[in-house]
C-alpha positions as CSV (number, residue, x, y, z in Angstrom):
1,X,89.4,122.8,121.8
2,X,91.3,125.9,121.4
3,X,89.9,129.0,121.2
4,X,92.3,131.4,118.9
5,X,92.1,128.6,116.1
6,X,89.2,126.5,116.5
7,X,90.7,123.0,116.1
8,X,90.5,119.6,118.5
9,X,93.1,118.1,119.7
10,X,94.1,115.1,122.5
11,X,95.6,116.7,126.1
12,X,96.9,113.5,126.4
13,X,99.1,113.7,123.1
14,X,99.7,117.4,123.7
15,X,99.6,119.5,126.8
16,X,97.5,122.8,126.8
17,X,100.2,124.8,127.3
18,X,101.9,123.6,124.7
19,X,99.7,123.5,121.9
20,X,100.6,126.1,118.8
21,X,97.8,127.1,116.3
22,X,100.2,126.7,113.4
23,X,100.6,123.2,114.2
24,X,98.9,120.0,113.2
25,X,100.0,116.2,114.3
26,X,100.9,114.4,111.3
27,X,99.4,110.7,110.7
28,X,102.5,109.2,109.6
29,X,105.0,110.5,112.1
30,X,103.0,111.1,114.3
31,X,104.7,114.6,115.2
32,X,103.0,117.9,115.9
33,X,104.6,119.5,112.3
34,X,103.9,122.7,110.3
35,X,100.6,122.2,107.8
36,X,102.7,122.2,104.6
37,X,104.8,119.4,106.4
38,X,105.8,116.3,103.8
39,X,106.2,113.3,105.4
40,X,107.5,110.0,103.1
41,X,106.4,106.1,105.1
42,X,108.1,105.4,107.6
43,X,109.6,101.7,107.3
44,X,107.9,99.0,109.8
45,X,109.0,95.8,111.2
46,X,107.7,93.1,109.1
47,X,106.9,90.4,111.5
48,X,107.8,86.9,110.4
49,X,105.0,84.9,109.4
50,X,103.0,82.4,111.4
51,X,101.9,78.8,110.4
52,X,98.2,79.5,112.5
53,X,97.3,81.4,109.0
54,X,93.8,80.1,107.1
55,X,93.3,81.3,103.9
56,X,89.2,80.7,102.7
57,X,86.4,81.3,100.5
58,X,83.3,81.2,100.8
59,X,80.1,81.2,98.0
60,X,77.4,81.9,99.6
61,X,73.2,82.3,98.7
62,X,70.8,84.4,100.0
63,X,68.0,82.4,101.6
64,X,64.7,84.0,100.8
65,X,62.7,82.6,103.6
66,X,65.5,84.0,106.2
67,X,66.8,87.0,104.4
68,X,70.3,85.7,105.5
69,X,73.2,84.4,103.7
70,X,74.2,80.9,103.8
71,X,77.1,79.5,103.1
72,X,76.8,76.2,100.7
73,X,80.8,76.2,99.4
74,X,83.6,76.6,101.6
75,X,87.7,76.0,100.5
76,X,90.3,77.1,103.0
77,X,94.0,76.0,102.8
78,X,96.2,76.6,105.1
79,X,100.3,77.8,105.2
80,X,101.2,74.7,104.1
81,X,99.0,74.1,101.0
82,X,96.5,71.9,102.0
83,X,93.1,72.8,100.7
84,X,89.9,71.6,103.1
85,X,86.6,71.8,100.8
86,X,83.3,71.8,102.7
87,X,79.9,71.3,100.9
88,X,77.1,72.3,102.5
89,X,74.9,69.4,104.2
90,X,71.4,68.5,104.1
């Protein structure tokens, strides 16, 4: 912490001896900026898509004796389309 303006910051981001009090590390650019410092989103690398993706749903009820959920309707479909319905079984 420092102890002219009061504020936290990582030593492992930013040295001791190089910390100023008029400066703040911004979110986005992740830079030690000036407070009134406007920062637009940076662009990221969209990473191309993977077919190990499943998509579900679940309805679920609440079972009084329990107190938990259970599940008793499950779809999931997967990067290809194909849907998978489960029904719960007794």
């Amino acid at each position: 912490m420092c102890k002219t303006c009061r504020r936290f910051y990582k030593t492992k981001d930013l040295p001791m001896n190089e910390h100023k009090c008029d400066k703040v590390k911004c979110g986005n650019c992740k830079d030690y900026v000036d407070v009134d410092h406007e920062c637009y989103m940076l662009l990221k690398d969209i990473k191309h898509h993977s077919e190990k993706y499943v998509y579900f749903d679940f309805e679920t009820k609440l079972d009084p004796k329990t107190n938990k959920y259970v599940v008793n309707y499950c779809i999931a479909h997967n990067f290809d389309g194909k849907e998978n319905v489960f029904h719960k079984c007794r």
